[in-house]
MIDO-767336 format. One record per residue (C-alpha): x, y, z. Coordinates in nm, 2 decimals, decimal comma. Example, Ala and Ser with C-alpha at 12.3 -4.5 7.8 and 13.67 -1.06 7.14 Angstrom:
% residues 2
PT        x        y        z
PT     1,23    -0,45     0,78
PT     1,37    -0,11     0,71
END
This chain:
% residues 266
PT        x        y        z
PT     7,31   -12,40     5,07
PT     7,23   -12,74     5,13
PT     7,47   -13,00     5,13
PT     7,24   -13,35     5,15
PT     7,37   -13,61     4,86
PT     7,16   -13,95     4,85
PT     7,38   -14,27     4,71
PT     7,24   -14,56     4,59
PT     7,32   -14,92     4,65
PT     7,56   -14,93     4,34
PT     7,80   -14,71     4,47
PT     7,90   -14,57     4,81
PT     8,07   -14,27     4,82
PT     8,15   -13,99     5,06
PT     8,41   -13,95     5,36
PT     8,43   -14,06     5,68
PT     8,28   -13,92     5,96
PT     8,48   -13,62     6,13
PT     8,42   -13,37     6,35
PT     8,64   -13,07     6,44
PT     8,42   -12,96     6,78
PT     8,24   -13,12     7,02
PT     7,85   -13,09     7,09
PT     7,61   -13,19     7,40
PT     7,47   -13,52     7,43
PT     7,07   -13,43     7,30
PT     7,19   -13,32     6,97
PT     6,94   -13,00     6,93
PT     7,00   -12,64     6,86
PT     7,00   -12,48     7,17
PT     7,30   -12,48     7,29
PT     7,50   -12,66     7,01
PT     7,42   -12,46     6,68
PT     7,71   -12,40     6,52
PT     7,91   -12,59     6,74
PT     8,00   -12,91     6,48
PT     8,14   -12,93     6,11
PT     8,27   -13,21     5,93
PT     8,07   -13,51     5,71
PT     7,91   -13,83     5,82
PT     7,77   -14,08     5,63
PT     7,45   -14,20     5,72
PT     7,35   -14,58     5,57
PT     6,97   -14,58     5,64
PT     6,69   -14,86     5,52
PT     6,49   -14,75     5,23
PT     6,18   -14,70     5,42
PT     6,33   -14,43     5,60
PT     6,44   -14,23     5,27
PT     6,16   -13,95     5,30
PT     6,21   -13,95     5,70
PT     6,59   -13,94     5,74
PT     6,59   -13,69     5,40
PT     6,43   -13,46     5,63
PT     6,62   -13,54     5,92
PT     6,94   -13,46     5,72
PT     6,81   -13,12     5,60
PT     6,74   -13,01     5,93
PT     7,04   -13,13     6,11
PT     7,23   -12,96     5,89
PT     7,05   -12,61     5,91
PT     7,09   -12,60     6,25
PT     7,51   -12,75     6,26
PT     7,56   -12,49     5,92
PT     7,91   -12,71     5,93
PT     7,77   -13,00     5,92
PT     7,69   -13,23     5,57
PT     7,52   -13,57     5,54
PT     7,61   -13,83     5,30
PT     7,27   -14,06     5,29
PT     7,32   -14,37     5,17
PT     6,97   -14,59     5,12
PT     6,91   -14,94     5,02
PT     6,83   -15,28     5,19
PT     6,95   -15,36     5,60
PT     7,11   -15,63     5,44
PT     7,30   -15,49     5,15
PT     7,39   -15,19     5,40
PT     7,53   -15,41     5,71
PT     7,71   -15,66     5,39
PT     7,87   -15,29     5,31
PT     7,96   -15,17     5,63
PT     8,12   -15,49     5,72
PT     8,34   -15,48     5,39
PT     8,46   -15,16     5,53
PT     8,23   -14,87     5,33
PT     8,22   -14,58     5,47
PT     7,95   -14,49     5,73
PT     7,97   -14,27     6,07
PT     7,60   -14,43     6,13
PT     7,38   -14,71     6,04
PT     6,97   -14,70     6,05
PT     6,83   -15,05     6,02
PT     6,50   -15,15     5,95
PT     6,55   -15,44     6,24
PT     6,76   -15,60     6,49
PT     6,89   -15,90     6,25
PT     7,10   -15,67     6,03
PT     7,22   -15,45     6,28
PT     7,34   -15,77     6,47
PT     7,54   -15,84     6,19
PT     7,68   -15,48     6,23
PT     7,75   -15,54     6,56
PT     7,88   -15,88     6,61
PT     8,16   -15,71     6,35
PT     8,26   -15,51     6,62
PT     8,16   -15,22     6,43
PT     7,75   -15,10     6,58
PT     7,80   -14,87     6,90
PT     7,52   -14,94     7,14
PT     7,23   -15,00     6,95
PT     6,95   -14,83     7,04
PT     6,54   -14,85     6,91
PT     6,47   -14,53     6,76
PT     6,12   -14,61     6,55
PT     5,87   -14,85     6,48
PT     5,67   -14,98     6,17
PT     5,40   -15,22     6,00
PT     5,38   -15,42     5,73
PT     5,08   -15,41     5,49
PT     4,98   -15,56     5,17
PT     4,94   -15,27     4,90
PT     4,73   -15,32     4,56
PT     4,74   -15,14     4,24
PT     4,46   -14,89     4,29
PT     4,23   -15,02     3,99
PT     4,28   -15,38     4,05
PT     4,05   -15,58     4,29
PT     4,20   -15,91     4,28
PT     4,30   -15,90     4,63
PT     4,05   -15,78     4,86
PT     4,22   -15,97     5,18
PT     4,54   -16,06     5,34
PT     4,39   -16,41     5,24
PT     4,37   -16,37     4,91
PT     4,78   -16,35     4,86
PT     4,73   -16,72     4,85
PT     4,44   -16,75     4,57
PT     4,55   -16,89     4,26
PT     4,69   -16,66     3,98
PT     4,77   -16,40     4,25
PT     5,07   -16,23     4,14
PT     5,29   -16,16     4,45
PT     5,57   -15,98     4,48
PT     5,77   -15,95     4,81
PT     6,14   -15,81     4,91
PT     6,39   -16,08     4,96
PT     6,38   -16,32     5,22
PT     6,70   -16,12     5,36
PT     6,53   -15,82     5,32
PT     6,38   -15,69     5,66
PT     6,02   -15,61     5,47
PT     6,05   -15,94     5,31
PT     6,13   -16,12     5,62
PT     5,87   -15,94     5,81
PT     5,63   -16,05     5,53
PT     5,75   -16,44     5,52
PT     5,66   -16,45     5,90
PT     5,37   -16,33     5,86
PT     5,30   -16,59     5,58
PT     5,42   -16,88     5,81
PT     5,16   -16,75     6,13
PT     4,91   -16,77     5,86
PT     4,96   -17,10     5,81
PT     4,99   -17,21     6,14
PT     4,61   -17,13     6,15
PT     4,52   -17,26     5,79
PT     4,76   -17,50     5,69
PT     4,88   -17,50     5,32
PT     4,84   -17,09     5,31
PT     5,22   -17,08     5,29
PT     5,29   -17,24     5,03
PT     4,99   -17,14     4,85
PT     5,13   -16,74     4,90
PT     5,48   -16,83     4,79
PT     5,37   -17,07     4,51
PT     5,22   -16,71     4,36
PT     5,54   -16,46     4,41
PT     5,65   -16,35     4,05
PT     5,94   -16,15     4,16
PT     6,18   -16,09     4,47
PT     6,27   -15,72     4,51
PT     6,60   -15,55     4,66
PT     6,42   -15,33     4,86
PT     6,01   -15,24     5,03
PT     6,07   -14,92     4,76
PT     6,14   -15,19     4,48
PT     5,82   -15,39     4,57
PT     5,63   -15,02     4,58
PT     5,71   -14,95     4,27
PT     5,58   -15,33     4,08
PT     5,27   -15,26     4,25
PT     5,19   -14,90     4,16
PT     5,30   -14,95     3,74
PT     5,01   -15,27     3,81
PT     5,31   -15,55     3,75
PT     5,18   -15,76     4,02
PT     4,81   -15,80     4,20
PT     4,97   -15,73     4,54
PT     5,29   -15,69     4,72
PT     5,37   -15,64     5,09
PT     5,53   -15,28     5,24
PT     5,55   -15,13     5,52
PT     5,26   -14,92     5,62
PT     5,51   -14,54     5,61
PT     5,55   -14,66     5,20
PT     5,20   -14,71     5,17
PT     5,10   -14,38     5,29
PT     5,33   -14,21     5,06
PT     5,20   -14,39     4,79
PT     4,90   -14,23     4,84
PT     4,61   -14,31     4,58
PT     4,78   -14,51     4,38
PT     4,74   -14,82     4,58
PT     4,52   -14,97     4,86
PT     4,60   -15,06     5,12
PT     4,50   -15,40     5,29
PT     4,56   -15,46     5,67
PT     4,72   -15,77     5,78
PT     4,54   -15,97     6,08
PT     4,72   -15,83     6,40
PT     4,74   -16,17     6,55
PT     5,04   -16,26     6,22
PT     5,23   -15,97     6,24
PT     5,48   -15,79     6,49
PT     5,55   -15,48     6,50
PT     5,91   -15,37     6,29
PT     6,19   -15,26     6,51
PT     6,41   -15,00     6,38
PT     6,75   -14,93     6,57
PT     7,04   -14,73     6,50
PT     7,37   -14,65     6,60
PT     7,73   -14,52     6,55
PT     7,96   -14,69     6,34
PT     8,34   -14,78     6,40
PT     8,60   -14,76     6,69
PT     8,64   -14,38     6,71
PT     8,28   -14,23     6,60
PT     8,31   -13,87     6,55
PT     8,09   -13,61     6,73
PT     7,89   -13,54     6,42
PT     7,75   -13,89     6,42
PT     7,67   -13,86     6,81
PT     7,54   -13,57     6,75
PT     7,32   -13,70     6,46
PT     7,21   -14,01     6,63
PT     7,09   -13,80     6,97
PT     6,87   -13,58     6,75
PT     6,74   -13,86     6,61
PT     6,59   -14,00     6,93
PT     6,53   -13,65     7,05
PT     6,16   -13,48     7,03
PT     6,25   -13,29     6,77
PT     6,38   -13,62     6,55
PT     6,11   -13,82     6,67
PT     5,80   -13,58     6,59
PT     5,98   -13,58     6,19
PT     5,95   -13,95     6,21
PT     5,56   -13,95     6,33
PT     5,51   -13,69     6,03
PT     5,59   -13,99     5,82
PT     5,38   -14,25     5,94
PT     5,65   -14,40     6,21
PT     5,55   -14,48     6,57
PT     5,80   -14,42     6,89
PT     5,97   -14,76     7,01
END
C-alpha cells in the first residue's frame, strides 16, 4: 500500500524522522531491503515534485517500512520553515543560497550537489508575442516571474541583469513589464499555460512537463548558469531513514529517475 502524502506550503504536517534499524551507506535494495521503518519528512523545491514523487514511491517499495512525508513549495519558504523548527529529516533545495540559510542554522548536514537545471522562458502555446529571450523587454509584454527570493526567480533576475550588461536599459525594460510575482516556478507554470501573461521564466524540467501547452524559448547561454540543486539531512541526530533516503538519491538508481525528468548530474 503506498504510504506517500504531499503537503503544501500552508501547512506542514507529519513526524519526525525515525528509524528503528540501520541500513548501508548507498541506500539501494540489495542488501538493505527491509532493513529500515519509520517516517521522514522530505521538504523538496517545487520543481522537483514529479522527480522526488517518484523517488518516494520507490524508496518506499523497496524499505516496505519506510513512509515519506513530501513537503513542496519554494527554497525559501522551505529553509524559513525549517529554521522555525517544522519538521523535516531532509531538505532538497533548488540552490546553494537557501540551503545556506539551512545550514548556517546549524541545522543542513553536509550539503551535497545532487542535480542540475536550466531556466527557460515558456509561452502560452497560441500566443506569439514573444518569439525571443529579447522580447521579455518589448513594450506591453506581460511577464511574470517567481519572487526575487525564489531560486527560479533569482535565477531569472540574473539572467535579466547579464542581459543588460550587454544592452543597457534591457533590465529595466524586462522588469518594467512583470504583471505578477509568483510563490513558486509551478505558480509561474501555471499563469502561462491558462494564457494570463505573454511569457514567464521556468526551469527547463517544468517546461517539459508542460508539454504542448507552452513553447519553450531558450535563453542565450552566455546569461545564464546552470541551477545547482543540493540536499542534505536535517537536525542534530538525523535518523537512518533520512541517510538512507539521501544516499539513494545520489545513487544510480536516484539519479537515472532524476534524468527521466529532464534533470542533469552535478
Amino acid at each position: 500500500m503506498m504510504r506517500l502524502r504531499r503537503h503544501s506550503l500552508a501547512l506542514v504536517v507529519g513526524l519526525l524522522s525515525v528509524a528503528v534499524v540501520s541500513c548501508g551507506d548507498d541506500g539501494s535494495s540489495d542488501a538493505n531491503e527491509g532493513a529500515l521503518a519509520g517516517n521522514v519528512v522530505v521538504s523538496a523545491a517545487s520543481s522537483l515534485t514529479d522527480a522526488f514523487t517518484e523517488l518516494a514511491e520507490t524508496f518506499e517499495g523497496i524499505h516496505e517500512g519506510v513512509s515519506i512525508e513530501l513537503n513542496f513549495g519554494s527554497s525559501s519558504s522551505l529553509a524559513s520553515q525549517i529554521v522555525e523548527g517544522a519538521p523535516a529529516g531532509v531538505f532538497a533545495s533548488a540552490n546553494q543560497a537557501q540551503m545556506q540559510v539551512v545550514a548556517d542554522a546549524g541545522l543542513a548536514n553536509d550539503p551535497r550537489v545532487f542535480a542540475q537545471n536550466r531556466i527557460v522562458v515558456v509561452t502560452p502555446a497560441d500566443n506569439e508575442t514573444v518569439q525571443t529571450f529579447a522580447d521579455i523587454a518589448a513594450d506591453g509584454v506581460r511577464l511574470v516571474l517567481a519572487g526575487a527570493e525564489v531560486p527560479v526567480g533569482d535565477y531569472a533576475r540574473q539572467a535579466i541583469a547579464a542581459a543588460d550588461a550587454a544592452e543597457p536599459g534591457f533590465e529595466e525594460a524586462a522588469l518594467a513589464n512583470l504583471v505578477s510575482e509568483e510563490a513558486n516556478v509551478r505558480a509561474v507554470l501555471t499563469k502561462v499555460e491558462l494564457g494570463e501573461a505573454d511569457a514567464g521564466v521556468v526551469y527547463e524540467t517544468d517546461a517539459a512537463i508542460s508539454g504542448d501547452a507552452v513553447r519553450v524559448i531558450p535563453i542565450p547561454s552566455e546569461y545564464v548558469s546552470p541551477a545547482v540543486y543540493p540536499i542534505a539531512t536535517v537536525g542534530e541526530d538525523p535518523s537512518e531513514v533520512a541517510r538512507a533516503f539521501v544516499a539513494y538519491v545520489l545513487s544510480p538508481e536516484g539519479q537515472a529517475i532524476l534524468a527521466k525528468y529532464g534533470f542533469s548530474a552535478p
